[in-house]
N, C-alpha and C positions, 0 to 999 in steps of 0.2 A: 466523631463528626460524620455526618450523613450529608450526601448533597440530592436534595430531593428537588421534583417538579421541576424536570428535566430531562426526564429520561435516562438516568444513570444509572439508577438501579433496576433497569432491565441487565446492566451487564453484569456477567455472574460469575464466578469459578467453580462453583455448584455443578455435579457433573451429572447428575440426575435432573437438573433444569436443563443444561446444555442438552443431553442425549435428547430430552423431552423436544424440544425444540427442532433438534435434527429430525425424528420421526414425526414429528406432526405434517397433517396433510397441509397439502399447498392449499394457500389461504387467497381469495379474489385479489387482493394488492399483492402477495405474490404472485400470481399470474400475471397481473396488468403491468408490472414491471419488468416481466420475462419479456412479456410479447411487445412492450415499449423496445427493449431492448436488443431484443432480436431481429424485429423490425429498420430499428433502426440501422443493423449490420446488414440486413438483408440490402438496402439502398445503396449503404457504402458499395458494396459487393457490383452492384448493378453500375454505379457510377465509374468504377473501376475497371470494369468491364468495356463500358460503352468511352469514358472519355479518360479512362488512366490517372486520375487524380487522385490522391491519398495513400494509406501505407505505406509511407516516408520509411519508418524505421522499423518494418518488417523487410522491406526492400533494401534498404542501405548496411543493415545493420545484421538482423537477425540471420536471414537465408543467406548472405555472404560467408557468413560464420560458419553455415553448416557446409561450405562449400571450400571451406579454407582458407576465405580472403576475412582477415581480420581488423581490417583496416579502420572503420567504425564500431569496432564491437568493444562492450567498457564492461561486460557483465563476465563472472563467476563462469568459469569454462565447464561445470559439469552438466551444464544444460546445452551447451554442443551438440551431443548427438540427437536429444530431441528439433535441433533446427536441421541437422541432416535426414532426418525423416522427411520434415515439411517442404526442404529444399528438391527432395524428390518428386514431390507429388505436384501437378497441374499448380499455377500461382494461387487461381482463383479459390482452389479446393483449399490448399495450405492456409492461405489467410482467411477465408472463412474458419475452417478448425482453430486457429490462432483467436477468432474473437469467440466465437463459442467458448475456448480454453477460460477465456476472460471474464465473459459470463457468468458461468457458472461455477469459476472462481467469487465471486461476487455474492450471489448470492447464497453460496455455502454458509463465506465468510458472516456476510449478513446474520444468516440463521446461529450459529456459532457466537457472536459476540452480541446481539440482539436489537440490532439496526433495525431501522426500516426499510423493508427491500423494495418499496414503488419510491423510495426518493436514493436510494442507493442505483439500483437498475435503469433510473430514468434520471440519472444527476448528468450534468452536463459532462463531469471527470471522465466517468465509464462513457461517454457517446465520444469523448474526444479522445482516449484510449482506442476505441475499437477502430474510430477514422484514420488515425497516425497508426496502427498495428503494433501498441507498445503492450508492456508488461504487466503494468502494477495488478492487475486481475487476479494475478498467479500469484504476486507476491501478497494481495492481501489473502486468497488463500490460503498460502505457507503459514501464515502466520495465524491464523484462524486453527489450524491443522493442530500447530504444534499447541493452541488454550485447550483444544479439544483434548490431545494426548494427555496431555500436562493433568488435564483434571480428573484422564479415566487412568493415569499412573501408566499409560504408552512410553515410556521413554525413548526407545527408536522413532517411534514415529513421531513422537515431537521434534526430533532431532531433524526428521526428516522435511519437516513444514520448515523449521529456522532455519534450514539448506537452501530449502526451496526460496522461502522470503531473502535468503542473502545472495541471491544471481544479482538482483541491483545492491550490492552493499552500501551506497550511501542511504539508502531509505533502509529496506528491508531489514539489512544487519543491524541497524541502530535500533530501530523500531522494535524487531528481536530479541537484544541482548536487555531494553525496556524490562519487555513483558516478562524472559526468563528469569531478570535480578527480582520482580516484583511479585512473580506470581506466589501460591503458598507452599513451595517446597523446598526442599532442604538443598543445602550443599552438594552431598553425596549424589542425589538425585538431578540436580543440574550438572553434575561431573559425565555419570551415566546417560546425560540426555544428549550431550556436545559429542559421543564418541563416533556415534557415525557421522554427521557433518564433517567434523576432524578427520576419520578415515578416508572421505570421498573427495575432501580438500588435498589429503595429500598424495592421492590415487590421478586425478587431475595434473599434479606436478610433475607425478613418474610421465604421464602421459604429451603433456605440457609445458616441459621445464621452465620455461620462461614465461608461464604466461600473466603472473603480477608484472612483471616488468613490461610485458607488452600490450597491459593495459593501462600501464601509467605513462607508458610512450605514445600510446594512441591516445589521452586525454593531453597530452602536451602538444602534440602535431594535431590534433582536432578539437579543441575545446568545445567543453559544454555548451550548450544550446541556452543561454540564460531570460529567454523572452518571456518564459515561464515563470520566473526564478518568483519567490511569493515573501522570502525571510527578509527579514528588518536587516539582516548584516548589509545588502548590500546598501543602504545608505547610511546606517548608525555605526557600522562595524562589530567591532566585540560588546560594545554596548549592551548587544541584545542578548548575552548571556548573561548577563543580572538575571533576566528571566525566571533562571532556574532556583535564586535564591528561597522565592515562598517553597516549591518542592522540596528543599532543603532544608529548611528553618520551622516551618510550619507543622504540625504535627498530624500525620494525613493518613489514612487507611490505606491500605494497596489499594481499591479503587481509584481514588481522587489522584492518588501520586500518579499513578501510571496515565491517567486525562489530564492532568497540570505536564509533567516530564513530555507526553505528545504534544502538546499544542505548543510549551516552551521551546521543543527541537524544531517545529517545524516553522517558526520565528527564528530563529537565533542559529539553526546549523548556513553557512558561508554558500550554500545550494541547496532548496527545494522548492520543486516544479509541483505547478497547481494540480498536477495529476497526482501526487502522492497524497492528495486529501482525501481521494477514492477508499484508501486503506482507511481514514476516520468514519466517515458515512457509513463503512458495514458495520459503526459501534454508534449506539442509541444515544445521540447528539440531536437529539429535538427538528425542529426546521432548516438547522444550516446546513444541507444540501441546497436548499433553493438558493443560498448566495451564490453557489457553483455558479450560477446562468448568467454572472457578470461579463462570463466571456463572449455572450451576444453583445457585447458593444463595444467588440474587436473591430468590424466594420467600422466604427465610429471613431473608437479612441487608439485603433491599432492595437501592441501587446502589452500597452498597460494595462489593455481591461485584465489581463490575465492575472499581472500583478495585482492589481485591485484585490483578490483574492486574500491575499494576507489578513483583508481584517474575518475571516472565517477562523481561523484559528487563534487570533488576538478575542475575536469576541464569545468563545469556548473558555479562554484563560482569562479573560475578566470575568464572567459570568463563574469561574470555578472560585479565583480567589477572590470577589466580594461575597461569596454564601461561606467562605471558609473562615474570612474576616468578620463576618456578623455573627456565625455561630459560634466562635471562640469567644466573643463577646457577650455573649448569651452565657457561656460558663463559666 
């Protein structure tokens, strides 16, 4: 079963389309995306400057971290010393490098999984990432990082992207461990690919003893920020993990599972924020980038418009399972 006229089968495990991909020259809508979005940091930047508004959780969160105040920090400690670098340098310089990071996390990732990068680069997720100074840029990197390893037989450095993707483990890790069950290699080779993550995880604890417990203590003493929150649990509950039964039941290619299994998680997991959609837009999903811009009528409708958002990944998973239910019928 094939899910065509859609845009899916641009995405590939093929590592000679992939590489192809990565060396091809920058294409005018890769540009027009870059400089959309570059642009658009460069204003942040100036705004911050002039009247100190935005990079919430590069300020609360990230450069604290690198400072030793932990107090807001919920992410994977091996990325610590990279916020001690940035906590050095001038704010304005550090969070610029921070959305540049994000950038061109983006548009790797883009290239890598075979998105389109003027509605990836110019999606409302990456403009409100770069404004708040958050992560997911990197993390869909990571995870870009490790399709790319994965297919040229890198097994460190796959390891090294699923590290990178799991500094947020509610997204990245899950997103992750997806792509690693589903991609096309073996056991042995998923064992080989986990070891460095594993070693760097438990390099972190010598260094860090506590610090799973003192990020489950800082999610207790400061709960998540749910204004974002985009999944069906918070009003159906467990409900929404039926979801995953078509990926389960249905008889799917690694393609389709691993696009049914993402749009099912990002319904159905208890927390996620309209900015981990960022990681779907760098994979060739037709036009829903542009539902992203429901967040323009935050003004209007305050942070529902955000939740609004859910039906981008509900109308991904309809659209996956009525071609998966027409075509089984067709056999």
């Amino acid at each position: 079963m094939e899910i065509n006229n859609f845009g899916f089968t641009n995405f590939s495990f093929d590592r000679n389309i992939i590489n192809e991909r990565i060396k091809s020259k920058i294409t005018l809508t890769d540009f027009l995306g870059l400089m959309i979005a570059l642009g658009f940091a460069f204003i942040f930047l100036w705004n911050m400057s002039h009247y100190n508004i935005g990079a919430v959780d590069i300020i609360h969160s990230y450069l604290p971290a690198g400072s030793g105040d932990y107090t807001e920090f919920r992410y994977h400690y091996w990325i610590v010393p990279i916020f001690r670098i940035l906590a050095k340098l001038p704010f304005l310089l550090g969070y610029g490098i921070w959305m540049v990071l994000n950038i061109i996390g983006v548009f790797i990732a883009t290239r890598i999984f075979g998105g389109n990068p003027i509605l990836s680069l110019a999606s409302y997720q990456l403009l409100y990432v770069l404004y708040y100074g958050q992560i997911t840029g990197l993390l869909a990197f990571g995870l870009a990082l490790a399709w790319w390893a994965m297919s040229n037989k890198r097994w460190y450095l796959a390891g090294t992207g699923f590290l990178i993707a799991a500094t947020k483990p509610q997204v990245g890790l899950i997103l992750g461990l997806m792509l690693l069950l589903l991609a096309d290699v073996s056991w042995k080779e998923r064992a080989k690919i986990l070891i460095f993550p594993t070693a760097i995880s438990f390099l972190t604890l010598i260094i860090w003893p506590n610090w799973p417990l003192t990020v489950l203590l800082t999610l207790i003493d400061n709960p998540l920020n749910t204004n974002g929150n985009i999944s069906l649990w918070q009003w159906i509950g467990p409900w929404s993990l039926l979801l995953f039964l078509p990926a389960i039941f249905l008889p799917l290619k690694a393609k389709e599972k691993i696009f049914l299994n993402f749009s099912a998680f990002m319904l159905s997991f208890p927390y996620f924020q309209h900015t981990g959609l960022l990681i779907l837009f760098c994979f060739p999903v037709g036009l829903l980038p542009i539902l992203g811009y429901l967040g323009i009528l935050r003004p209007v409708i305050g942070w529902d418009a955000l939740k609004l958002m859910f039906v981008i990944p509900l109308t991904l998973y309809l659209i996956l399972v009525i071609k998966l239910l027409l075509n089984r019928k067709k056999l």
